[in-house]
C-alpha positions in Angstrom: 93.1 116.1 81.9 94.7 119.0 80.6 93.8 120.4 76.6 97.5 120.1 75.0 96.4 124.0 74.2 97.0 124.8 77.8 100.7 123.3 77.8 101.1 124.4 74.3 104.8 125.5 74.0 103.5 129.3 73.4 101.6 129.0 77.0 104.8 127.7 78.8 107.2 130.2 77.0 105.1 133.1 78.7 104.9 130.9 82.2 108.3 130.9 82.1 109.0 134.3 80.9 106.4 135.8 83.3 105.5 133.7 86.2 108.4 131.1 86.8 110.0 131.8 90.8 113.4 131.6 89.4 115.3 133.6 91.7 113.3 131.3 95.1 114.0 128.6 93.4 118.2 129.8 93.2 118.5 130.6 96.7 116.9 127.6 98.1 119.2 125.2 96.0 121.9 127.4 96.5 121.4 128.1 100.4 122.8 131.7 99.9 122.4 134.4 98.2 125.6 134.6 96.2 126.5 131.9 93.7 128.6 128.8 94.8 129.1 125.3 93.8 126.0 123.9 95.7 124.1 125.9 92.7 127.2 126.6 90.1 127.9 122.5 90.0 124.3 121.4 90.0 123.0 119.3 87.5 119.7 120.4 85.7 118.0 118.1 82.6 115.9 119.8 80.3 112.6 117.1 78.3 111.7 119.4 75.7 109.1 119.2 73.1 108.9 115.5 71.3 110.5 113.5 74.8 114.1 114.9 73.4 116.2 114.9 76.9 119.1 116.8 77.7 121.4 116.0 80.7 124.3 117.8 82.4 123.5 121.6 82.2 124.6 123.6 84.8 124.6 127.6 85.5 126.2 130.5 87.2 123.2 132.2 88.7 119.3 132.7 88.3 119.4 134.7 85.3 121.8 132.5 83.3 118.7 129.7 84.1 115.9 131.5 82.9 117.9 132.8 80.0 118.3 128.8 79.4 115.0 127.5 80.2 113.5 130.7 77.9 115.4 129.4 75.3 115.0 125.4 75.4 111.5 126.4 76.6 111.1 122.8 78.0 108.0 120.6 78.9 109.8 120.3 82.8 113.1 120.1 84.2 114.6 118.0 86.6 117.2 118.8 89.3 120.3 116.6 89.9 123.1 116.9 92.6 126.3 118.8 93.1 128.8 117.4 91.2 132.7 117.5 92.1 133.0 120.0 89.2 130.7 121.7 86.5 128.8 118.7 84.9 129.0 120.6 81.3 132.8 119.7 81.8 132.2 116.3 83.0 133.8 114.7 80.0 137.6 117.0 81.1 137.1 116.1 85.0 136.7 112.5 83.8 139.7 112.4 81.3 142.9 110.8 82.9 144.9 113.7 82.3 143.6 115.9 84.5 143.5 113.7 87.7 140.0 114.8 88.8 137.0 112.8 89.6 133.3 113.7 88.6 131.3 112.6 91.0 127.9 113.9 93.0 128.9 115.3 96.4 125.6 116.6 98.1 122.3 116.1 97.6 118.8 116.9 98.9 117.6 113.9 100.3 114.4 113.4 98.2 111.1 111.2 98.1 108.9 110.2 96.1 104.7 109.2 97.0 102.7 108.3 94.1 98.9 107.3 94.3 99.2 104.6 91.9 101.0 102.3 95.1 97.5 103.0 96.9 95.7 101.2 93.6 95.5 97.9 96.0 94.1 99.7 98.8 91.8 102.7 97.5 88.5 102.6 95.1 87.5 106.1 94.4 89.9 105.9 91.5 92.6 103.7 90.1 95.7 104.6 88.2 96.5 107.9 87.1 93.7 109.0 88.7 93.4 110.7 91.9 90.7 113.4 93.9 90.2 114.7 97.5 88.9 111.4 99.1 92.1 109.2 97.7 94.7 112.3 98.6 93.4 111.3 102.2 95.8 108.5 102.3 98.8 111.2 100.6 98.2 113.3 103.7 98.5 110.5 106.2 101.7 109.6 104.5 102.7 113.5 104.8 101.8 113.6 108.7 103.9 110.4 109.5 106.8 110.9 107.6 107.2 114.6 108.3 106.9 113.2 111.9 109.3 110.3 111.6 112.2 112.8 109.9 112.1 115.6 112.1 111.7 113.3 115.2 113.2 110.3 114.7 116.6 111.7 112.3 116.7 115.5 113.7 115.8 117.2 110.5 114.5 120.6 109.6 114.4 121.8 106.4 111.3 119.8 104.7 109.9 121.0 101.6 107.2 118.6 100.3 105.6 120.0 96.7 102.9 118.2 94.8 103.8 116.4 91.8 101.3 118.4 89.7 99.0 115.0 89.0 99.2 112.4 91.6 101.6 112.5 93.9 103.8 114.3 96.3 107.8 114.2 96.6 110.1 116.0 99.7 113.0 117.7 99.4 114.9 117.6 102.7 118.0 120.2 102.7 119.5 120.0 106.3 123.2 119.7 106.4 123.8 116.5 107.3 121.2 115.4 104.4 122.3 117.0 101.8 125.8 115.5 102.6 124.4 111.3 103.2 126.6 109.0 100.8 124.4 106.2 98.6 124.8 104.0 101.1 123.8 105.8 104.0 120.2 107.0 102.1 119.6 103.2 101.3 119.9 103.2 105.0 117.1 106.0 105.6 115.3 104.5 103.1 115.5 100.8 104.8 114.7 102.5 108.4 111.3 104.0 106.6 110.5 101.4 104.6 107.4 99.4 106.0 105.2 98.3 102.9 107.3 95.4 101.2 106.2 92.5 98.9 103.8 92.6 95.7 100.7 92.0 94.8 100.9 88.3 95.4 101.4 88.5 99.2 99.1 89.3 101.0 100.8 90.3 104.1 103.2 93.5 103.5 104.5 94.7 107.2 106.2 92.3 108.8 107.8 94.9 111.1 108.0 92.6 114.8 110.8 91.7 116.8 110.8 88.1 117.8 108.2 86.8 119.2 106.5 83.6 120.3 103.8 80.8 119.1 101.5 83.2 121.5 103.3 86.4 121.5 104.0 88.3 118.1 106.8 90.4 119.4 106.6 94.1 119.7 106.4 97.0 117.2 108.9 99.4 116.5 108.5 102.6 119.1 109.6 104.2 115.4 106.4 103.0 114.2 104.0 104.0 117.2 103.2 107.7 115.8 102.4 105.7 112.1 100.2 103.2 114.1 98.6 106.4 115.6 97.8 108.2 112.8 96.6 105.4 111.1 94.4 104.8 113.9 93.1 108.2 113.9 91.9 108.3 110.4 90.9 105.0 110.0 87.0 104.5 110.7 86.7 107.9 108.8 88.7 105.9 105.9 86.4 103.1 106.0 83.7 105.0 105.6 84.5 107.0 102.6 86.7 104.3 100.7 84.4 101.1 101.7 87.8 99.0 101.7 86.0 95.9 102.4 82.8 95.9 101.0 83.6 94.2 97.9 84.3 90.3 98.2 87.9 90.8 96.8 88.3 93.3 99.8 87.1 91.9 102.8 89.2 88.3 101.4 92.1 90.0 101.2 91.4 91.4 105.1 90.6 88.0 106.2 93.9 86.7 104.6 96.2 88.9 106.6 94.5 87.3 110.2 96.3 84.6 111.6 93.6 82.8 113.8 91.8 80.6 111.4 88.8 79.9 113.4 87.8 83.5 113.3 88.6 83.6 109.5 86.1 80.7 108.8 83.6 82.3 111.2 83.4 85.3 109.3 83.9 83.7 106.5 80.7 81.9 106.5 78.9 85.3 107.9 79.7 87.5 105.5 79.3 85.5 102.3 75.7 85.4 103.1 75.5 89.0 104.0 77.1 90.5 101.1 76.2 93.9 101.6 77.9 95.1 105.3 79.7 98.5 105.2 83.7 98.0 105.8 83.2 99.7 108.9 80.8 97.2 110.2 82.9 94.4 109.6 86.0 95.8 111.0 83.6 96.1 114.2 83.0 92.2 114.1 86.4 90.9 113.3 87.3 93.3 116.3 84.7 91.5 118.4 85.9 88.1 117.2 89.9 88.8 118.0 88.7 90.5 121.7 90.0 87.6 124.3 91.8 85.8 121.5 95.1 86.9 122.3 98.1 89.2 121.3 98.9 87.6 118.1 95.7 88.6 116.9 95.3 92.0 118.3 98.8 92.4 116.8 96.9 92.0 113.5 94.8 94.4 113.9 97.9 97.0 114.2 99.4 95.6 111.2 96.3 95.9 108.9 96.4 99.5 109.9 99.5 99.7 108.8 98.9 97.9 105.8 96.5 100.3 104.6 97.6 103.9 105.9 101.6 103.5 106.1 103.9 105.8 103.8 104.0 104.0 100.2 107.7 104.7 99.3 109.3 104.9 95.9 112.7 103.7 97.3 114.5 103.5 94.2 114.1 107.7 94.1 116.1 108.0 97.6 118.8 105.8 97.5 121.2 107.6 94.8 122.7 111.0 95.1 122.7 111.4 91.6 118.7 110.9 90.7 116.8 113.8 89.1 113.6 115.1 90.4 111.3 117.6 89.3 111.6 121.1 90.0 109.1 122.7 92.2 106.9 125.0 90.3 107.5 123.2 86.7 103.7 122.6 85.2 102.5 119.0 84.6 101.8 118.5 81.0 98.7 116.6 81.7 97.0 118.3 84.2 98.5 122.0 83.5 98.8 122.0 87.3 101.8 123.8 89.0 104.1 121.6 91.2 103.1 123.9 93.8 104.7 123.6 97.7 102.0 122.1 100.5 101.8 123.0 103.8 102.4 119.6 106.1 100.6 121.0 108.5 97.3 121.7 106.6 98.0 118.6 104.0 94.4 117.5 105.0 92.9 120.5 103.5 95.0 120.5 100.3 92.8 119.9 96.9 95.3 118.5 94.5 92.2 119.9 91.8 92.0 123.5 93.2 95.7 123.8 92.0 96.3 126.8 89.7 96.4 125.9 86.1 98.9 127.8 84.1 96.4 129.2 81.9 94.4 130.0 84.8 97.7 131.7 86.3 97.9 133.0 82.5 94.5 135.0 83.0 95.4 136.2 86.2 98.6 137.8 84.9 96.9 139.5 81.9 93.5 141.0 84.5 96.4 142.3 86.5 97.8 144.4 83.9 100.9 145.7 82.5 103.8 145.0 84.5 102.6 141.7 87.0 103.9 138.9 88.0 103.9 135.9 90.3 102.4 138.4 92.5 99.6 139.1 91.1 98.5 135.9 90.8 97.2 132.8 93.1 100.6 131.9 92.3 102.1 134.0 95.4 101.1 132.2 98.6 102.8 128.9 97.4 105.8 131.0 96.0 105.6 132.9 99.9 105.8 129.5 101.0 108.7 128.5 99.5 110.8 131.8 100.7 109.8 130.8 104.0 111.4 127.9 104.0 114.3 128.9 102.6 114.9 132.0 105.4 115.3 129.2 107.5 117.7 127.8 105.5 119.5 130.3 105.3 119.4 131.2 109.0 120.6 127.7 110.0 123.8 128.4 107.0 124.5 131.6 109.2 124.1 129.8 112.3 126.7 127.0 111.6 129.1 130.1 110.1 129.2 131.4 113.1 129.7 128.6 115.5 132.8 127.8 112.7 133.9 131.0 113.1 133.9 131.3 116.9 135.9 127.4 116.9 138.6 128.7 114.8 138.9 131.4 116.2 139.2 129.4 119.8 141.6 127.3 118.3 143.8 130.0 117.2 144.0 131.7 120.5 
């Protein structure tokens, strides 16, 4: 837990001043480098000192933001959609007079994974808490949905950034995302969706197609590479979070297998041996289900699944006009930077080896007279983020062209 000292309004006046990527951060919501409405009509909400919340700002370019946040000098901000027209005339496009509409048109389409949903499931920490054995089950969620959206819906342009404290949300930015109605996002959202039901019920992936009394039916092919994963890290998981060890644990296992004789079996075993490891036990329910049939083996899948699928915050999908975060905005309890994470070194990512911004702060001032984001263990995560949005901006040229080359077909 951050000292308020280190988010004290002075601190994030000279992070903003000094270290904020403003200019990235422009061009990647903007997807060129000269202002238009995907930037120009964009929403941005401002919680400023004492929870006071300010909605429906908008600006002409990079400079006219920092001159904003500079001034507001605001705890975080949140970014919004592109709206029909400027949202700080929302209340003209509205009026019946002038005929227009205010409405979102595009939209990054954004998630939301927060380690609190893995309370159930994890026991190195609980709540608000979070460390590099429990960011184990973030990562698996990063590798399958990465996988799943670039695969399975033919998207490029992922950006996933931690949440500063514990969590990680995705910012996709391909075309054909940025453009997906409300309903067609509840629709993503529905397809991804796995983990459903509270914590009375026991039994949260009911994924199958039909089956029979004897046969479960099949799961997904969508959900093969999840199944994988899950498979791959699982003994490892065992090992470090001890799922089962606890009675409540290894209950709650035993509740999600159909075959009642096994249950009662093990039942009776391990209530007088209290004390064997998780991975142990899932070695002699395994033993007990082998020969028993594909309903049970089925199981076995499921509880995988159970444990290591994406945990989803749907409601943060589904509308166009939900604000998120802003990459690179500092957490006021942790003083961590929402910084970007690389999906394909998630496992090695230390949600507490995060620059601080008074660590960023110190940086800035060794470096000297004149430094900036540079300077700083700031710049590989700021690098990062250009990266990604060269290819962006690439893919914008790319489709220019082909429109150029189809009109120019059509007029010949």
């Amino acid at each position: 837990m951050a000292d308020s000292a280190e988010t004290s309004p002075e601190v994030m006046l000279q992070f903003y001043r000094m270290l904020y990527p403003f200019k990235s951060i422009f061009t990647w919501l903007n997807q060129e480098h000269a202002p238009k409405d995907l930037f120009t009509n964009r929403e941005f909400a401002f919680t400023l000192q004492g929870d006071v919340y300010l909605r429906y700002n908008c600006f002409s370019n990079a400079e006219e933001l920092k001159k904003q946040v500079c001034a507001l000098n605001p705890t975080r901000f949140e970014i919004g959609p592109m709206y029909s027209s400027r949202p700080s005339e929302r209340k003209l496009a509205r009026s019946v007079k002038s005929g227009k509409l205010f409405t979102p048109l595009k939209r990054e389409l954004v998630f939301d994974i927060d380690m609190t949903d893995y309370d159930g499931v994890r026991t190195c920490c609980t709540s608000a808490g979070i460390c590099k054995r429990c960011w184990a089950f973030i990562a698996n969620a990063v590798r399958v949905l990465d996988s799943a959206l670039r695969t399975q819906f033919g998207y490029h342009h992922l950006l996933w950034v931690y949440s500063g404290r514990r969590g990680i949300h995705l910012w996709v930015s391909d075309d054909e995302a940025m453009g997906l109605t409300d309903e067609l996002r509840r629709a993503v959202v529905g397809a991804l969706t796995v983990i459903e039901g509270g914590k009375e019920m026991a039994k949260k992936v009911n994924v199958r197609g039909i089956g029979t009394k004897s046969h479960p039916g099949d799961l997904p092919p969508s959900l093969w590479h999840a199944r994988d994963e899950g498979s791959r890290m699982w003994y490892p998981l065992l090992d470090d979070q001890e799922c089962f060890l606890s009675e409540d644990g290894w209950r709650t296992l035993l509740k999600l297998i159909p075959d009642k004789k096994i249950v009662e079996t093990l039942e009776e075993r391990w209530e007088k041996q209290p004390g064997i490891e998780s991975s142990k036990k899932w070695d002699e329910l395994k033993a007990e289900v082998k020969g028993t049939g594909a309903r049970n083996l089925a199981a076995l899948e499921d509880i995988i699944l159970q444990y290591t699928y994406p945990r989803l915050d749907a409601e943060v999908s589904k509308h166009r006009n939900h604000l998120l975060k802003a990459p690179f905005c500092v957490h006021p309890k942790t003083g961590r930077v929402c910084v970007p994470v690389d999906p394909n070194r998630v496992e090695n990512f230390d949600p507490n080896a995060v620059p601080t911004v008074m660590q960023l702060l110190q940086e800035l001032d060794k470096a000297g007279e004149g430094a900036n984001w540079e300077h700083t263990s700031l710049k590989p995560y700021v690098d990062m983020l250009d990266r990604h949005v060269m290819g962006i901006l690439d893919d914008v040229r790319r489709r220019e062209r082909a429109r150029a080359v189809l009109q120019h077909d059509l007029n010949w």
